[in-house]
C-alpha positions in Angstrom: 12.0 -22.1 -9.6 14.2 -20.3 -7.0 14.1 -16.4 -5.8 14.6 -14.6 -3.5 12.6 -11.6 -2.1 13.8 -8.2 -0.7 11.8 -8.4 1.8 9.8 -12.1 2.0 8.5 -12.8 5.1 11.0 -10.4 7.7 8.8 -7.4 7.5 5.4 -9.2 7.7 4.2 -7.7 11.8 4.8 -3.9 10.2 2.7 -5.5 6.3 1.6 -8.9 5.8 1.6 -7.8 2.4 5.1 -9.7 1.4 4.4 -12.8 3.4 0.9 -13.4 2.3 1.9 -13.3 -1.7 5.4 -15.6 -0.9 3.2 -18.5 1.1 0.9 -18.7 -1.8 3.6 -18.8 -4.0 5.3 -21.3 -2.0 2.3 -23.5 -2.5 3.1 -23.1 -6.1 6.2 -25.1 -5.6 8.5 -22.1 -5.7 11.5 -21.8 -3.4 11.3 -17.9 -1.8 14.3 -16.9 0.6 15.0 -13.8 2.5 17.3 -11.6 0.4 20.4 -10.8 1.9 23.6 -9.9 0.1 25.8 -13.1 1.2 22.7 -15.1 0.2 22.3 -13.5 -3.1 26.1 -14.2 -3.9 26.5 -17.8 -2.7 22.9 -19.2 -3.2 21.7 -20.3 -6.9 18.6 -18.6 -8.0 16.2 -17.6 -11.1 15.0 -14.2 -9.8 15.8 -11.6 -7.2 12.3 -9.8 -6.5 12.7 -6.0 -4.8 9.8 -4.6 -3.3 11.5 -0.6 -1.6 14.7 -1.0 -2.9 15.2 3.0 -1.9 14.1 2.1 1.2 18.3 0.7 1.0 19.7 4.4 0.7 17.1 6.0 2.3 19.2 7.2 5.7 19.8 9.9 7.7 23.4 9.8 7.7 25.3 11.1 4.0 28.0 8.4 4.5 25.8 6.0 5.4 23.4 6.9 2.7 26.4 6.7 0.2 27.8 3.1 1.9 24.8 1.4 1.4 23.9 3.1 -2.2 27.6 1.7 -3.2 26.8 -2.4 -1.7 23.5 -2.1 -3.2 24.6 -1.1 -6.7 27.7 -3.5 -6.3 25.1 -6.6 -5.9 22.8 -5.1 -8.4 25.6 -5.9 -11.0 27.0 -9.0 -9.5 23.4 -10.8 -9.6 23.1 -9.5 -13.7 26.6 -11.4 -14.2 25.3 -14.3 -12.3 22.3 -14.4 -14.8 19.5 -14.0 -11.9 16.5 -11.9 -13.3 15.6 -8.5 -11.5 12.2 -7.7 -10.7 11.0 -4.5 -9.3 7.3 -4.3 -7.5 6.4 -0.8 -7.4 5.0 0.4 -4.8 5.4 3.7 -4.9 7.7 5.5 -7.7 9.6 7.3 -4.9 9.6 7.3 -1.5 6.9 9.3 0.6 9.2 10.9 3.1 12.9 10.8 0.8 15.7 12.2 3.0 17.5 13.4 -0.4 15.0 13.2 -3.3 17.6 14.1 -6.1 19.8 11.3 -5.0 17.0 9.2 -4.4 15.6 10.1 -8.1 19.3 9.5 -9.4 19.6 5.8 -7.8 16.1 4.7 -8.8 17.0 5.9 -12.8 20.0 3.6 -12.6 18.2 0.9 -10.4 15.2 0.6 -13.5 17.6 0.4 -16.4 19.3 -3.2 -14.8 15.7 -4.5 -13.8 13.9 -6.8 -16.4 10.3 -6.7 -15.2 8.3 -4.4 -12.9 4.7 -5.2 -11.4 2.5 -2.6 -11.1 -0.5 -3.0 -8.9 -3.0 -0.4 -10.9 -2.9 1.4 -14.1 -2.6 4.7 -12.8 0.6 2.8 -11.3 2.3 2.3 -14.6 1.5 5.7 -15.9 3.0 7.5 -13.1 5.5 5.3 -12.8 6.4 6.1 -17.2 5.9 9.7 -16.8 8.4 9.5 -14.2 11.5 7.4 -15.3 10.0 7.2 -19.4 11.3 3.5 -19.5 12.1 1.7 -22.8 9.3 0.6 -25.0 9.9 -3.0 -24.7 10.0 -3.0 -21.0 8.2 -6.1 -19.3 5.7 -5.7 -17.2 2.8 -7.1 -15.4 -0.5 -5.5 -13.4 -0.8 -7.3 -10.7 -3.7 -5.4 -8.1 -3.0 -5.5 -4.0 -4.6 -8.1 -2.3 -7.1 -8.0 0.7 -6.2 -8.6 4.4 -9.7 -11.1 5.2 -8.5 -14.2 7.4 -4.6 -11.9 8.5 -6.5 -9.4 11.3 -8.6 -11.1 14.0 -12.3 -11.3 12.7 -14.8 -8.1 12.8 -17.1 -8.0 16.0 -20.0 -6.1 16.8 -20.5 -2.4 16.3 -21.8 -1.6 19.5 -19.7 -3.6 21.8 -16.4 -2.1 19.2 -17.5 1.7 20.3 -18.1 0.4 24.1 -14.5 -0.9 24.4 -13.4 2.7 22.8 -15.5 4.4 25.0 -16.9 5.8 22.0 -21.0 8.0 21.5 -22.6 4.9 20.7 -25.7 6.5 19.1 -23.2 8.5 16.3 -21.8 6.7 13.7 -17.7 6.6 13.2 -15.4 8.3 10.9 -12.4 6.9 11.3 -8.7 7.2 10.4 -6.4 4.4 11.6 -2.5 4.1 10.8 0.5 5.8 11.1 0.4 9.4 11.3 2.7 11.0 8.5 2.7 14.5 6.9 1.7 13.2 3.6 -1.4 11.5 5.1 -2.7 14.8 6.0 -4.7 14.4 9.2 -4.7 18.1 10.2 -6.6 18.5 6.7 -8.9 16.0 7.8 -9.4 17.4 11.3 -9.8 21.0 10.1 -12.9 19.6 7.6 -14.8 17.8 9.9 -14.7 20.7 12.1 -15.5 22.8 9.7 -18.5 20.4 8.5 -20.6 20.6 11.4 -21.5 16.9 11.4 -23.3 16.4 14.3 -24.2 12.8 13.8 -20.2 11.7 13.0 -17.6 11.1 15.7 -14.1 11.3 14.0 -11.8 8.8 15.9 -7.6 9.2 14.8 -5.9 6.0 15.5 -2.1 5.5 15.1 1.1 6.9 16.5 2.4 10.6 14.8 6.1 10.5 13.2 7.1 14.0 15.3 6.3 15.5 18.6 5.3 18.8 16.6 2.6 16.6 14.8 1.3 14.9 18.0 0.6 18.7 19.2 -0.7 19.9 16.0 -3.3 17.0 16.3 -4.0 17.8 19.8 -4.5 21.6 19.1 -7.0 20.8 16.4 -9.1 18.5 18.5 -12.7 19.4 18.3 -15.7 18.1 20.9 -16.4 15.2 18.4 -13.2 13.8 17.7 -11.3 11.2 19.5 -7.5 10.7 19.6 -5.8 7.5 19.9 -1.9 8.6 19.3 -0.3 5.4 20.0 0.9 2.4 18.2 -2.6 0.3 17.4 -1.8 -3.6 17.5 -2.8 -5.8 15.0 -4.9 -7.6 17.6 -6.9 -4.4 18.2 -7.1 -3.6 14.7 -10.5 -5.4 14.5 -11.7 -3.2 17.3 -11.4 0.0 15.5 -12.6 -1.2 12.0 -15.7 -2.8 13.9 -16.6 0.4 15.2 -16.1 2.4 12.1 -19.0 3.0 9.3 -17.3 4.7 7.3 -13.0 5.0 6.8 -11.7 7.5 5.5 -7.8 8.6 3.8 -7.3 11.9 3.4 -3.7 11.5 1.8 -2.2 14.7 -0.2 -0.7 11.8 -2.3 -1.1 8.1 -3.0 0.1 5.6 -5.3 -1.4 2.1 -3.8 -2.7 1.7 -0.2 -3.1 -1.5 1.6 -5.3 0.7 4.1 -7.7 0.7 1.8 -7.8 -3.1 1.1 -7.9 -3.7 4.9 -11.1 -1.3 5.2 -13.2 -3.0 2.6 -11.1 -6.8 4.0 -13.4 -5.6 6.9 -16.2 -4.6 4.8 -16.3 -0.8 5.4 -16.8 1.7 3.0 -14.1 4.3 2.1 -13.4 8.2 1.2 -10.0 8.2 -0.2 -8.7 11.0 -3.0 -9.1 10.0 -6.7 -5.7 9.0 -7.9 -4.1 6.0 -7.8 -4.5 2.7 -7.4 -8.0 3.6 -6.0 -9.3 4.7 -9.6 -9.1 1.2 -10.7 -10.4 -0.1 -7.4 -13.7 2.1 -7.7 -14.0 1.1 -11.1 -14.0 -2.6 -10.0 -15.8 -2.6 -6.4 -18.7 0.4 -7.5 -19.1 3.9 -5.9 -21.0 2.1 -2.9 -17.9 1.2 -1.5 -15.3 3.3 -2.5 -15.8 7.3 -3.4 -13.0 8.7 -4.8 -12.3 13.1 -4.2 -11.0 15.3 -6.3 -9.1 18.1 -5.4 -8.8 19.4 -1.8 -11.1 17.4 1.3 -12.9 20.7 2.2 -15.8 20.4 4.6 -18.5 20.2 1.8 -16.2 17.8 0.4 -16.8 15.5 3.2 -20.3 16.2 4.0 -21.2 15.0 -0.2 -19.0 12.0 0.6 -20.8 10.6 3.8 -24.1 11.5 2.1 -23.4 9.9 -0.8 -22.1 6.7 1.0 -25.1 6.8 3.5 -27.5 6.9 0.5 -25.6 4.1 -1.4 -26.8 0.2 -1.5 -24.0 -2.3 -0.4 -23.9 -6.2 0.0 -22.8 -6.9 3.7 -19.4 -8.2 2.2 -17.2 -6.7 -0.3 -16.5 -8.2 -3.1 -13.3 -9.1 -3.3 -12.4 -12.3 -5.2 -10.4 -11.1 -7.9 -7.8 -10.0 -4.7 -7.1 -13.2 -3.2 -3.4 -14.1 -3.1 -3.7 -17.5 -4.5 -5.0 -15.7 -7.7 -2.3 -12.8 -7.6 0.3 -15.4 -6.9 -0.6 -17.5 -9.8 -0.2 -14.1 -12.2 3.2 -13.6 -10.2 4.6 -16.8 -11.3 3.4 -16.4 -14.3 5.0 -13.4 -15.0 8.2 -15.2 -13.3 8.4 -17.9 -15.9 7.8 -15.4 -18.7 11.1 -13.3 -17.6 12.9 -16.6 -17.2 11.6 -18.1 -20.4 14.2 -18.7 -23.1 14.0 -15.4 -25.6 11.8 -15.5 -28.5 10.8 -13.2 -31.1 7.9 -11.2 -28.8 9.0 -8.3 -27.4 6.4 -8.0 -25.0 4.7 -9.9 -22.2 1.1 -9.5 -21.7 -0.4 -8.1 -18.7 -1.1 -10.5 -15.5 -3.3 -10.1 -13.2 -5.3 -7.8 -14.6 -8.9 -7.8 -13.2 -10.8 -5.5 -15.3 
């Protein structure tokens, strides 16, 4: 089998995420190119594979917005004449930060009707993603979880020495929020709670670089006596650093659909407070409360203080278990799902979930 990926392996020092599923699939004996539109046109393949494909459209400029909305749509019908199968990963059913929404909601409505499967990493994924666009019943799909990041980040190291090289308190524990800094993430909300929470014992460290100069202040104002600001771009080579000295990480996001933040916390063992939507429902459901509690509703400051007290009072194994995410298993449910859209038609209309770890 031949595909190709939009993207495969050139986005992989911004999210391994792409490269680590396409090696294992490799080693399945399948042929995975970069997709480009010249490629698409000349090359011969079973299955073009999109993974943002509003990402394409998603510019500042209108004319540019419109230019590159036209090409796309162009080679959306060229590779249907040319027989190639469209597959559509959702990752999110529409872009955090959309420039134009409508016109993003518009292209991703015509986009769906031309694919002929979707993965979906949870099932809170495929029911947002039917409320949203109300596909047709025999839609194919497959639920296929996000796998961990264990053996892609340099290896954890020792608590201590981690808060020593930050020139962290090493006698309070770590609270920690590491990524880029967008508005949807909400980190003022986070800031404003801890202070609020009066937890002596926590040090709240912010790692990652702010999308504005207006956030970046904002984050400075809110600074309390307890938290610590890193507003730069973190290195994968120091990620281990910050995730060593954590004890507890935390995502405070208004709004999340999947989060590879989350699998690289618990890739490093750590426990996490993330809001109860999502992907992360299923991911409790699967890994227990001890490693993952789930909010509802706003993070207030009691909010928070339950969460840590619930996590400090909870019983883990020193490593998460996370077998059912290795990419060798979620590639083999990829290629299943692959072979089932490429499969000759028969009388059944649909295909049976992959993947699905439950």
């Amino acid at each position: 089998m031949r595909i190709l990926a939009a993207p495969a392996f050139s986005n992989e020092k911004v999210n391994p995420y792409n490269a680590l599923l396409y090696r294992e699939l490799q080693k399945l004996g399948v042929g995975v190119g970069e997709y480009r539109h010249t490629k698409a046109l000349k090359e011969s393949t079973d299955l073009v594979h999109f993974h943002w494909p509003d990402g394409y459209i998603n510019q500042r400029g209108l004319a540019k917005t419109w230019q590159r909305l036209l090409l796309l749509g162009l080679m959306v019908c060229a590779l249907k004449l040319k027989g190639n199968k469209l597959v559509w990963t959702v990752h999110n059913t529409a872009p955090h930060d959309a420039i134009r929404p409508k016109l993003s909601q518009w292209f991703m409505g015509w986009f769906i009707r031309r694919c002929d499967g979707f993965i979906f990493m949870s099932e809170a994924n495929k029911a947002a993603f039917y409320q949203r666009y109300q596909p047709p019943e025999n839609t194919r799909y497959a639920i296929i979880p996000h796998g961990h990041y264990r053996s892609c980040y340099p290896p954890a190291m020792d608590q201590v020495a981690a808060k020593q090289k930050l020139a962290l308190n090493t006698k309070k524990k770590v609270l920690l929020f590491v990524g880029m800094i967008k508005p949807y993430k909400n980190i003022p909300g986070l800031m404003k709670a801890f202070n609020e929470a009066h937890l002596g014992d926590y040090q709240l460290v912010i790692a990652g670089t702010p999308d504005s100069d207006a956030l970046r202040a904002e984050l400075e104002t809110l600074k309390g006596a307890n938290t610590r600001l890193f507003l730069r771009f973190i290195p994968d080579s120091e990620l281990n650093v910050y995730m060593s000295a954590a004890d507890v990480v935390i995502l405070p996001y208004k709004a999340i659909l999947n989060s590879g933040a989350l699998l690289l916390a618990l890739s490093y063992n750590r426990p996490v407070i993330a809001p109860h939507m999502g992907a992360i429902i299923d991911l409790q459901k699967n890994l227990g409360l001890q490693w993952i509690y789930g909010y509802a509703g706003e993070l207030t400051p009691s909010c928070l203080q339950h969460a840590l007290v619930a996590l400090e009072h909870s019983t883990r194994p020193p490593i998460c278990p996370l077998d059912n995410y290795n990419w060798d298993r979620l590639a083999a449910s990829t290629l299943d799902f692959y072979r089932q859209l490429t499969a000759p038609p028969t009388d059944t209309a649909e295909i049976p979930e992959a993947g699905n770890s439950r």
